[in-house]
C-alpha positions as CSV (number, residue, x, y, z in Angstrom):
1,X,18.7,-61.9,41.2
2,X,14.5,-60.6,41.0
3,X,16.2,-57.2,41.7
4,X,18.4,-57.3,38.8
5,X,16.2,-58.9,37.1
6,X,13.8,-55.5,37.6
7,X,16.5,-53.3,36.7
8,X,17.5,-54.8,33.5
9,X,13.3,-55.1,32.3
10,X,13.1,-51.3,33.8
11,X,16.1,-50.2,31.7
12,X,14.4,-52.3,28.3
13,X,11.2,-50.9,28.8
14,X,13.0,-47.4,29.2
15,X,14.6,-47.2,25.9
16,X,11.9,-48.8,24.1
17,X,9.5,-46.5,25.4
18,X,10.5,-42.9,25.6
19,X,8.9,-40.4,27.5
20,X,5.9,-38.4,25.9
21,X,7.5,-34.8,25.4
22,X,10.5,-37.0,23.3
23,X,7.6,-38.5,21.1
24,X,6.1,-35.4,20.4
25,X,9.0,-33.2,18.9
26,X,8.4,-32.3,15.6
27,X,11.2,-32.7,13.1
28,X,10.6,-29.5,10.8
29,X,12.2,-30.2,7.4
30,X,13.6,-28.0,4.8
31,X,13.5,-28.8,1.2
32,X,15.8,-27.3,-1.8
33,X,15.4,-26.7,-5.4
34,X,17.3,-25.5,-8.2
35,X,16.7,-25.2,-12.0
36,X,19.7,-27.6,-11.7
37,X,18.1,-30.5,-9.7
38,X,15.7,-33.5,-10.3
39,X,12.5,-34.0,-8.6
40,X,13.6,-37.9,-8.2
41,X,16.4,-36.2,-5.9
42,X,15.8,-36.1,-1.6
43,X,15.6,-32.4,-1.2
44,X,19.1,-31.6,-0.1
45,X,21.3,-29.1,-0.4
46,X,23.9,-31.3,-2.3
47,X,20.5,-33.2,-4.0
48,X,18.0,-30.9,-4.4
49,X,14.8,-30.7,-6.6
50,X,14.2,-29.2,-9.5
51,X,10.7,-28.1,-9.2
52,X,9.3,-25.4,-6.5
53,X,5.4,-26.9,-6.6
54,X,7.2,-30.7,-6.5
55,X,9.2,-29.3,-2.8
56,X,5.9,-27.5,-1.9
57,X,3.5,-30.6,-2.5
58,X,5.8,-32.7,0.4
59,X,5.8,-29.7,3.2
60,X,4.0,-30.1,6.4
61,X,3.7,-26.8,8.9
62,X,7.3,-25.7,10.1
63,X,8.5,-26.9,7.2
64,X,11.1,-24.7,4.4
65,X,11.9,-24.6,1.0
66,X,15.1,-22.7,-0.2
67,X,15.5,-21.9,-3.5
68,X,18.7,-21.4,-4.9
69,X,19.2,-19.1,-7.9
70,X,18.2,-19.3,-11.2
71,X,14.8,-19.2,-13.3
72,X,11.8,-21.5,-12.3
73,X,9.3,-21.2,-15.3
74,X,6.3,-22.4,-12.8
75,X,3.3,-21.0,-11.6
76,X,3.1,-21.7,-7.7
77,X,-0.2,-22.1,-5.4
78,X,0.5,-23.1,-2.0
79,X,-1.3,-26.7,-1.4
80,X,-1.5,-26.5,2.7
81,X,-1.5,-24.4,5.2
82,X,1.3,-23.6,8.1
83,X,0.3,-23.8,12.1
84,X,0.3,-20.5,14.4
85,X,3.2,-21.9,15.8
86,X,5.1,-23.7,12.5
87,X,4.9,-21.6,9.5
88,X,5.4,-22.6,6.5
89,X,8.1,-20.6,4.2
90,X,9.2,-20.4,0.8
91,X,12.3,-18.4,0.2
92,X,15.6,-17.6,-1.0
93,X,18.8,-19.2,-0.8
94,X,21.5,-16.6,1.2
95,X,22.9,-14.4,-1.4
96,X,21.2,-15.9,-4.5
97,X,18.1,-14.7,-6.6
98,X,15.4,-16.8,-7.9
99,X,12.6,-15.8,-10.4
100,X,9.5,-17.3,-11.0
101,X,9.0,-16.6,-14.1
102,X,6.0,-16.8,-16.1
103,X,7.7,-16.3,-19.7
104,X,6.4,-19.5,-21.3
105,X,2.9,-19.0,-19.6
106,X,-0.4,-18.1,-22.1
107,X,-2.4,-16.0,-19.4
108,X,-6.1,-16.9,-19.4
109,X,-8.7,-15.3,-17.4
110,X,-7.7,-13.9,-14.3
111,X,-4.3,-15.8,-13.3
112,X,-1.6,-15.7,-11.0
113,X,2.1,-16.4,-10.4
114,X,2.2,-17.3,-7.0
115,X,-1.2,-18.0,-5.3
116,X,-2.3,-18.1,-1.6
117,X,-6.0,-19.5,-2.0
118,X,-7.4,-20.9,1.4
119,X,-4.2,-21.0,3.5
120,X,-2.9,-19.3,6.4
121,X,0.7,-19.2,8.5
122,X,2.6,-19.0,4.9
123,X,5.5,-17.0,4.3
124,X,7.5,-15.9,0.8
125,X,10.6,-14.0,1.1
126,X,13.5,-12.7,-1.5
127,X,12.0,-14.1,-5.0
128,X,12.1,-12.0,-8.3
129,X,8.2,-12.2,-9.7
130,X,8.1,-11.4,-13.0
131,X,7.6,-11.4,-16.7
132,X,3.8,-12.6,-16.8
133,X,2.1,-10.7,-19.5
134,X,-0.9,-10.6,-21.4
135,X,-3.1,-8.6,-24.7
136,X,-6.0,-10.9,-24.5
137,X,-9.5,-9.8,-24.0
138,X,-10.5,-9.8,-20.2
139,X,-7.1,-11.2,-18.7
140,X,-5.6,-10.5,-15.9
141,X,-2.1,-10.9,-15.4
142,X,-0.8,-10.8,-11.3
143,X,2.1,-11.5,-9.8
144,X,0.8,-12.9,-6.5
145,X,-3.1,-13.6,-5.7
146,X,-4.6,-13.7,-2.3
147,X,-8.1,-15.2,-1.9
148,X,-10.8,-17.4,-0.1
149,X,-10.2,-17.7,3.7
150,X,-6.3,-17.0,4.2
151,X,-4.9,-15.7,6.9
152,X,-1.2,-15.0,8.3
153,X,0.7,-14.5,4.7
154,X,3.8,-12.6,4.4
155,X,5.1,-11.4,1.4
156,X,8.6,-10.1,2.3
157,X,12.2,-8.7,0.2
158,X,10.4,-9.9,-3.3
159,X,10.8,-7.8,-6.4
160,X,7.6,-8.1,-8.7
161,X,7.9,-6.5,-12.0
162,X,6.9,-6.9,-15.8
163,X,3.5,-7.9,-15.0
164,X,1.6,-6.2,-18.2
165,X,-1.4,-6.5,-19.8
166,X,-1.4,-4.9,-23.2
167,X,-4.6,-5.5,-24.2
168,X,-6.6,-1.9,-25.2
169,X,-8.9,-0.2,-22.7
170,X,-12.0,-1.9,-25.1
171,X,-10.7,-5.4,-24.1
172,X,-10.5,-4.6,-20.4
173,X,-6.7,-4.2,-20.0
174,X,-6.4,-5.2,-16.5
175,X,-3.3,-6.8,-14.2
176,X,-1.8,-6.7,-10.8
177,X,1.2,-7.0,-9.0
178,X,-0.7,-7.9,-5.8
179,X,-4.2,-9.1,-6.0
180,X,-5.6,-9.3,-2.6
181,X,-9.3,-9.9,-2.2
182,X,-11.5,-11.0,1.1
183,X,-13.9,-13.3,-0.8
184,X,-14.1,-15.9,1.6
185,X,-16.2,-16.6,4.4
186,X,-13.8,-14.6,7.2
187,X,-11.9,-11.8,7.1
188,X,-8.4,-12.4,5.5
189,X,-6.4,-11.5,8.7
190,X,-2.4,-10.2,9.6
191,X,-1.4,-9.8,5.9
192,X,1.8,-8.3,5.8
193,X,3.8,-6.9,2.6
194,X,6.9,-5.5,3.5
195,X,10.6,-5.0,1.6
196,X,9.3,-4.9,-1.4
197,X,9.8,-3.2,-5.0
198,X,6.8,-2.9,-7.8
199,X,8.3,-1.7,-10.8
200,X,7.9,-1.5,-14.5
201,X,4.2,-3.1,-14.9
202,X,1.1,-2.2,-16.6
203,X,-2.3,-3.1,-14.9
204,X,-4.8,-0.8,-17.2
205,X,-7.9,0.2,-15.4
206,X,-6.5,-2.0,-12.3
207,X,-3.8,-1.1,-9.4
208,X,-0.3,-2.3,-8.6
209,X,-1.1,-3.6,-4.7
210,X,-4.8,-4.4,-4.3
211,X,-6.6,-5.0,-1.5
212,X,-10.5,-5.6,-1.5
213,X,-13.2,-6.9,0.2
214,X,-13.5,-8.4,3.7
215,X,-9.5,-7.8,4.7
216,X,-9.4,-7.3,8.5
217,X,-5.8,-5.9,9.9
218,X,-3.1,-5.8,7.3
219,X,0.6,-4.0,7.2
220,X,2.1,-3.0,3.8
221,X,5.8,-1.2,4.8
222,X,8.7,-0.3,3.7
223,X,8.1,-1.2,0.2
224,X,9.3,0.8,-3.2
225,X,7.4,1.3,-6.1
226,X,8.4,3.0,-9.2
227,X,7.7,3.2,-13.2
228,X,4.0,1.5,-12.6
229,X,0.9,2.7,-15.2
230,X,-1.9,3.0,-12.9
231,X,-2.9,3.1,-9.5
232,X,-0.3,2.2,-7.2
233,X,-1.7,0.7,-3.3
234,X,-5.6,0.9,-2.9
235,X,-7.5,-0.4,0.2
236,X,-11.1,-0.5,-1.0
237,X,-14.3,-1.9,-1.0
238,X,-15.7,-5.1,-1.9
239,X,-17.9,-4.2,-3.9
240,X,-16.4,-4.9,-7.4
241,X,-13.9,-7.4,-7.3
242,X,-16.3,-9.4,-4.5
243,X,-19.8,-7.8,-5.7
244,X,-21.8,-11.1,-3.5
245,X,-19.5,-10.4,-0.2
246,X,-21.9,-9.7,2.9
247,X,-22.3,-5.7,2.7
248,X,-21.6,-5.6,6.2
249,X,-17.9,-6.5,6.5
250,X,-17.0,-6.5,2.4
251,X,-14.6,-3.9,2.8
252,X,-10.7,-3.6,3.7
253,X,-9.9,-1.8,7.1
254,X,-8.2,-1.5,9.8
255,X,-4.6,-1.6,8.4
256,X,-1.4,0.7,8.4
257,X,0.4,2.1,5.3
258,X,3.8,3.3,6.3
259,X,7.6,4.1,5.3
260,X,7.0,3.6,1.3
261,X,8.5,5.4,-1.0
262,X,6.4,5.7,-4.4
263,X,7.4,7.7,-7.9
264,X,6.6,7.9,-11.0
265,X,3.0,6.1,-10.5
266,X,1.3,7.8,-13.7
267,X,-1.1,6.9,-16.2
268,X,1.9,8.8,-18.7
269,X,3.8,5.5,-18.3
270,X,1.4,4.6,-21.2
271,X,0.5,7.5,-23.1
272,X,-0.3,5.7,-26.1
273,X,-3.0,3.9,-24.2
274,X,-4.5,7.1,-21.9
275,X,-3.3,9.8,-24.2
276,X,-1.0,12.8,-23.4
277,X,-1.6,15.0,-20.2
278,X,-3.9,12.2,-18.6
279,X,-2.6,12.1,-14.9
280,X,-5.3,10.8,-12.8
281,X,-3.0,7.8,-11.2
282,X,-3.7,7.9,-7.2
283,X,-0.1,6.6,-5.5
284,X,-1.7,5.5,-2.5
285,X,-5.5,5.3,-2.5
286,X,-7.9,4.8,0.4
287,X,-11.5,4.1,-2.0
288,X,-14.2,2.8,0.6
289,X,-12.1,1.2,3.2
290,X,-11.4,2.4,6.8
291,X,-9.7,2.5,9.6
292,X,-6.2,2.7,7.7
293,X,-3.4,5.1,9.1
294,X,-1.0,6.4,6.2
295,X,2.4,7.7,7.8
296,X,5.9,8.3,7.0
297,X,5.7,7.5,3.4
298,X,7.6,9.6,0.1
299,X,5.0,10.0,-2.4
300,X,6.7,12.2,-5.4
301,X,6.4,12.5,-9.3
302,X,3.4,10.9,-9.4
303,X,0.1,11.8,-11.2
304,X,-1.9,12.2,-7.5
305,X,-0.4,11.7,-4.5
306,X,-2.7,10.5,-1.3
307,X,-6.1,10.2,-2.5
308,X,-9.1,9.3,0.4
309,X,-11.9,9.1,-2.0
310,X,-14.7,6.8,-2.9
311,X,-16.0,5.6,-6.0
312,X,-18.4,3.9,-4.4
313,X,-22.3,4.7,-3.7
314,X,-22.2,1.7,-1.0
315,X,-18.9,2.3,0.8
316,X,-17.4,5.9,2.1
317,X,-14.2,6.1,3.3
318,X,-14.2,6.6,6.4
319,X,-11.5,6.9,9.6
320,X,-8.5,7.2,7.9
321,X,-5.4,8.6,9.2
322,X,-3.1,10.6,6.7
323,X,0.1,11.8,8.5
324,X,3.9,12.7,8.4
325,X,4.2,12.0,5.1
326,X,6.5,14.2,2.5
327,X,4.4,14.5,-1.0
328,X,6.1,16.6,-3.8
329,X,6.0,17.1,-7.2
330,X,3.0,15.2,-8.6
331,X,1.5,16.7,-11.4
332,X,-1.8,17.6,-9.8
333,X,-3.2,17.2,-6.0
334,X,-1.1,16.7,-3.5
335,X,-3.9,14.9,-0.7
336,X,-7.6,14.2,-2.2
337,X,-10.6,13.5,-0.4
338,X,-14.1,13.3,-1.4
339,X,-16.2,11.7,-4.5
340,X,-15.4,11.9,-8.1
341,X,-17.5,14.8,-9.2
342,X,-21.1,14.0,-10.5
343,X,-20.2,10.2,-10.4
344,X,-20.2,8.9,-7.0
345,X,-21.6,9.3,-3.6
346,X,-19.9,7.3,-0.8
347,X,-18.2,10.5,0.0
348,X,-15.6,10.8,2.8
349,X,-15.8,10.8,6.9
350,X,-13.7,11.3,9.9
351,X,-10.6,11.7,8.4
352,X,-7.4,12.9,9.1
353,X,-5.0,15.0,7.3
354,X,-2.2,16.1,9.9
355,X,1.5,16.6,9.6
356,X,2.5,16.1,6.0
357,X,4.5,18.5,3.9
358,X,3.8,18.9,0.6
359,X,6.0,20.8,-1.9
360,X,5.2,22.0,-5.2
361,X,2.6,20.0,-6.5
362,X,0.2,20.7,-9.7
363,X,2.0,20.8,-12.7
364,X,-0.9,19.8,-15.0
365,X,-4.3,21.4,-15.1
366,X,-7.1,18.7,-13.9
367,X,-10.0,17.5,-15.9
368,X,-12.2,20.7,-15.6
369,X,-9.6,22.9,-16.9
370,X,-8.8,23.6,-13.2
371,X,-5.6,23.6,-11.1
372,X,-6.7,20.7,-8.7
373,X,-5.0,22.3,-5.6
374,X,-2.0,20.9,-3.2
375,X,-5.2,19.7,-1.4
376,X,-8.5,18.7,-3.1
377,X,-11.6,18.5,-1.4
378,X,-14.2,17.4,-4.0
379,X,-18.3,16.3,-2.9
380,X,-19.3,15.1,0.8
381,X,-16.6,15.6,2.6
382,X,-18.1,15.2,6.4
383,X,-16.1,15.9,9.6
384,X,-12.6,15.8,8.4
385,X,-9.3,17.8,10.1
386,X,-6.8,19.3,7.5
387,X,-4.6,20.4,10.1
388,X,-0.4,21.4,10.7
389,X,0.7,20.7,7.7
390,X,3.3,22.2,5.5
391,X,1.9,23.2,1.8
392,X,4.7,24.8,-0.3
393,X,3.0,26.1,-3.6
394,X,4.3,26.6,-6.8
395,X,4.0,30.6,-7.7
396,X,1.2,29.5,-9.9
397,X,-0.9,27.1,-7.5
398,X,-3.9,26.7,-5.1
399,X,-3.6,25.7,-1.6
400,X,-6.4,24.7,-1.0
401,X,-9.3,23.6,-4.0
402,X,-12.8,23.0,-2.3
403,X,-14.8,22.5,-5.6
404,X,-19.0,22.2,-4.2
405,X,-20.9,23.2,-1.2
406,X,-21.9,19.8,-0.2
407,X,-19.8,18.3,3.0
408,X,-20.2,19.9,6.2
409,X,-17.9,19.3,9.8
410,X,-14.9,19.7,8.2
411,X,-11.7,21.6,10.5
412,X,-9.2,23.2,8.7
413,X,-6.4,24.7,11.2
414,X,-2.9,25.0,12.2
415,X,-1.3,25.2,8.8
416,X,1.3,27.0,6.9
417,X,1.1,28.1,3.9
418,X,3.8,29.6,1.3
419,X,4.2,31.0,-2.3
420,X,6.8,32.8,-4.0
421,X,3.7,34.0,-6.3
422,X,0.3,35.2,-5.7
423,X,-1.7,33.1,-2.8
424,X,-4.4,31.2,-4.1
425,X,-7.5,29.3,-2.4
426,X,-11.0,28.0,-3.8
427,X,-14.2,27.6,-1.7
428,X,-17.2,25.9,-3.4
429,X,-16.6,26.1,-6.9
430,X,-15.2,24.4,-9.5
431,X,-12.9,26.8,-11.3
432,X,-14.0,30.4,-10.3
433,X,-11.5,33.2,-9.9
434,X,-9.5,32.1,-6.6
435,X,-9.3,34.2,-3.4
436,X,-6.2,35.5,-3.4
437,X,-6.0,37.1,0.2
438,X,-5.5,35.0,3.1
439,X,-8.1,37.2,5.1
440,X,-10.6,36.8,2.7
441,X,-10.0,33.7,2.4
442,X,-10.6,32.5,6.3
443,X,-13.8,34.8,5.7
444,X,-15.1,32.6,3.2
445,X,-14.3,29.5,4.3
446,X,-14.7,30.2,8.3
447,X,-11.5,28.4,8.3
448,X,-7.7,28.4,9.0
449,X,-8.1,31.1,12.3
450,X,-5.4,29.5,13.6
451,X,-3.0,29.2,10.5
452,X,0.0,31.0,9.3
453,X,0.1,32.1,5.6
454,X,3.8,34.4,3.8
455,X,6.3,33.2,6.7
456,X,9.2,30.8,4.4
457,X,9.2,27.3,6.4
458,X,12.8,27.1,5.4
459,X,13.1,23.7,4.3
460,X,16.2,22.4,3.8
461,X,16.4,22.5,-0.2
462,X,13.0,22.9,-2.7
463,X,15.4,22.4,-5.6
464,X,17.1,18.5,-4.3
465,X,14.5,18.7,-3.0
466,X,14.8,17.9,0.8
467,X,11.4,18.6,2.3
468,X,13.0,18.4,6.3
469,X,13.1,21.8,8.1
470,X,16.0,24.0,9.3
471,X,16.7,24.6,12.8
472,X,15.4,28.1,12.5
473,X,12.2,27.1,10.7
474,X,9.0,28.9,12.0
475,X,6.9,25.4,11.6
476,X,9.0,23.9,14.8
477,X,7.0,23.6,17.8
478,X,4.2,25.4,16.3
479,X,1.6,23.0,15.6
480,X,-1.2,21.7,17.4
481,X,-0.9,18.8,20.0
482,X,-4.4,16.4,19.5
483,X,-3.1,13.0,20.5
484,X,0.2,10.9,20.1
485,X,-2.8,8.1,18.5
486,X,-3.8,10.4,16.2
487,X,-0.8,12.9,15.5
488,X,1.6,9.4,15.5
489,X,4.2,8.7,18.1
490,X,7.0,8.9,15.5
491,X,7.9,11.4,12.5
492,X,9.0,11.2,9.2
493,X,12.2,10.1,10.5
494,X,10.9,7.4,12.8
495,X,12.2,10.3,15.4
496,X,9.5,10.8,18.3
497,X,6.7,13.1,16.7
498,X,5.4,15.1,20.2
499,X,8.2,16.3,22.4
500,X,7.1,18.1,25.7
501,X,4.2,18.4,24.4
502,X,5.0,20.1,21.7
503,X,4.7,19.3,18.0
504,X,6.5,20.9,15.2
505,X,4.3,21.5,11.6
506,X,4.4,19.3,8.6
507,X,6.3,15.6,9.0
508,X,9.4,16.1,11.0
509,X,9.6,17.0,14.3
């Protein structure tokens, strides 16, 4: 009897006190809402909420929210934060498209339609962002905002358009897409932005995708944009949007750019507001920040296509990566490095430029009166490579525009160069009468030794265009072998970029 006794209180004590590991699973829960539900409802599928912010307000980390389809006129700021290991994650129910809308929202000041403000580990995916617009004096009109000490935020598959301020220049016309800025007291950390599409907005003096200030390791990929007013992705210093950040480490960097496809980026999107022939939209702009590798992106018909340049006099930008990228028919530069003349002096160091083909370029004379040049080196350009790349001029073009004598370091090497006109290069001067020689040129510029000027690189089509070589093509296996981390390891294809130690000129191998 005492031994079954024993049993029986072993057996009681077993089920009323489970062992540790069962106590300390966590149930993760996931919320829906609808435009059709009640926020009295549970949160199911077949009794879901109405409101987005109401679902968001009862998450804990590893919880979801699935929103089915339909229009949520709410602005949404994410109240807690995720774990490493339980993310939180707002998204979209299979098949189905929500918008957050901001329709019936007045914009004042500097505000947002979805907001990540002190929170890390937080995911959105597959929302429509849109219709948030403004003509007040000093708005700001963004689709998604990204401040204070976040970290661990992906933005994934959302569609962020109509975001517009029409306010005049004189009122500070002014809006984003995405507003990220490192104003907190570390680094925003592992932001990634990926499966995108910015489209149809107009953000003034501003830029589409922003990132500024103290922003530490950051991946925005395979992302479209199109149809946009101004700038289109900058990485850049602190030192406007965060003017108190610590001067040290208020700055974006260390981040990777890559398999984009931008167009029609261009300040002619509003012509009433910038006036006719003003094309000095950058599609992808590197303006004081560092460290950022650009790569296997399609930059075309846009004002400017891969700018490195600083308007800054505290921050350069510095050790940047541009390669394997195809950049074609922008109405002036093709690649840009250096200060905006006689208004900056942060100037531009240790870059690269290696690998990209560029097609066709400057259709519109630049500010000076000047043909800007399929690549534009402007003041203090220090210790930069321009080297195997592919630059296909219009008859009418320059290759290469070098407009002052400041800058010195700089290699340029290993390219090809072709016209059906008369070759043109500038060294040092602003709009004098071009070197039209490719002898004389590499005897002004004690460059290019190494470099291959009249020889067709047979692309497959300048007229589609299709900006991939033939077989037969002269820039195959010609170029110059640095390193797989700094030529790439893959090509514009995502094909490997060095084979047998070989590398072939402009983006595909």
């Amino acid at each position: 009897m005492k031994v079954l006794l024993a049993v029986m209180i072993a057996a009681a004590c077993s089920k009323s006190n489970p062992p540790a590991e069962v106590n300390n699973i966590i149930k993760h829960h996931t919320y829906y809402v609808s435009p059709n539900g009640n926020n009295a409802n549970a949160g199911t599928l077949a009794a879901p909420l109405k409101s987005i912010a109401t679902a968001l307000a009862k998450v804990v980390p590893g919880d979801t929210v699935i929103a089915r389809g339909g229009i949520y006129y709410e602005q949404i700021t994410f109240p807690r934060s995720g774990a490493a290991d339980n993310w939180i994650t707002l998204k979209a129910y299979s098949g189905e498209k929500p918008l957050i809308d901001g329709s019936n929202i007045l914009v004042q000041g500097w505000q947002a339609l979805v907001t990540f403000s002190n929170v890390r580990y937080i995911s959105i995916e597959g929302f429509d962002i849109c219709n948030l617009v403004s003509s007040s004096f000093n708005t700001d009109p963004e689709g998604i905002a990204i401040n204070g000490d976040s970290h661990h935020i992906t933005i994934r598959n959302c569609n962020i358009y109509n975001i517009k301020s029409n306010a005049s220049l004189k009122d500070w016309r002014s809006g984003h897409a995405i507003l990220v800025i490192g104003n907190g007291t570390t680094a925003i950390t592992k932001l990634l932005i990926t499966g995108c599409t910015v489209h149809d907005t107009q953000t003034g003096t501003s830029e589409n995708i922003t990132l500024a200030g103290n922003i530490d390791s950051f991946t925005i990929s395979h992302n479209k944009m199109y149809h946009t007013e101004n700038i289109g992705i900058i990485i850049a210093g602190g030192d406007n949007l965060n003017p108190k950040g610590n001067v040290a480490t208020n700055y974006a960097r260390n981040g990777v750019i890559s398999d984009n496809e931008l167009s029609n980026i261009s300040m002619s999107n509003s012509v009433d507001i910038w006036g006719a022939g003003n094309y000095g939209a950058i599609a992808i702009y590197v303006c004081g920040g560092t460290g950022t590798v650009i790569e296997r992106n399609i930059v075309r018909d846009c004002d400017r296509g891969i700018g490195l340049v600083s308007e800054s006099n505290i921050y350069p930008t510095k050790t940047t990566i541009v390669r394997n990228n195809f950049v074609y028919n922008c109405w002036r530069t093709g690649i840009y490095m250096g200060d905006y003349l006689n208004y900056t002096s942060g100037g531009t160091y240790d870059c690269y430029v290696l690998n990209n083909t560029l097609l066709q370029n400057d259709r519109a004379i630049g500010a000076f009166g000047e043909i800007e040049g399929e690549i534009r080196l402007t003041e203090r350009c220090f210790n930069n490579v321009i080297r195997n790349n592919i630059i296909y001029a219009r008859p009418v073009d320059i290759f290469v525009h070098k407009y002052t004598n400041t800058g010195s370091g700089n290699i340029i090497d290993n390219n090809l160069y072709y016209t059906t006109g008369t070759p043109q290069w500038i060294w040092n001067s602003t709009n004098d009468a071009p070197l039209t020689s490719f002898d004389a040129w590499k005897a002004t510029s004690g460059t290019d030794a190494a470099s291959t000027y009249g020889v067709d690189p047979l692309l497959v089509s300048v007229t589609t265009p299709d900006l991939h070589i033939q077989t037969s093509s002269p820039a195959r296996n010609t170029g110059f072998v640095i390193s797989a981390d700094i030529n790439g390891t893959l090509d514009i294809d995502g094909n490997p970029r060095i084979k047998n130690n070989m590398i072939s000129k402009g983006a595909q191998q």
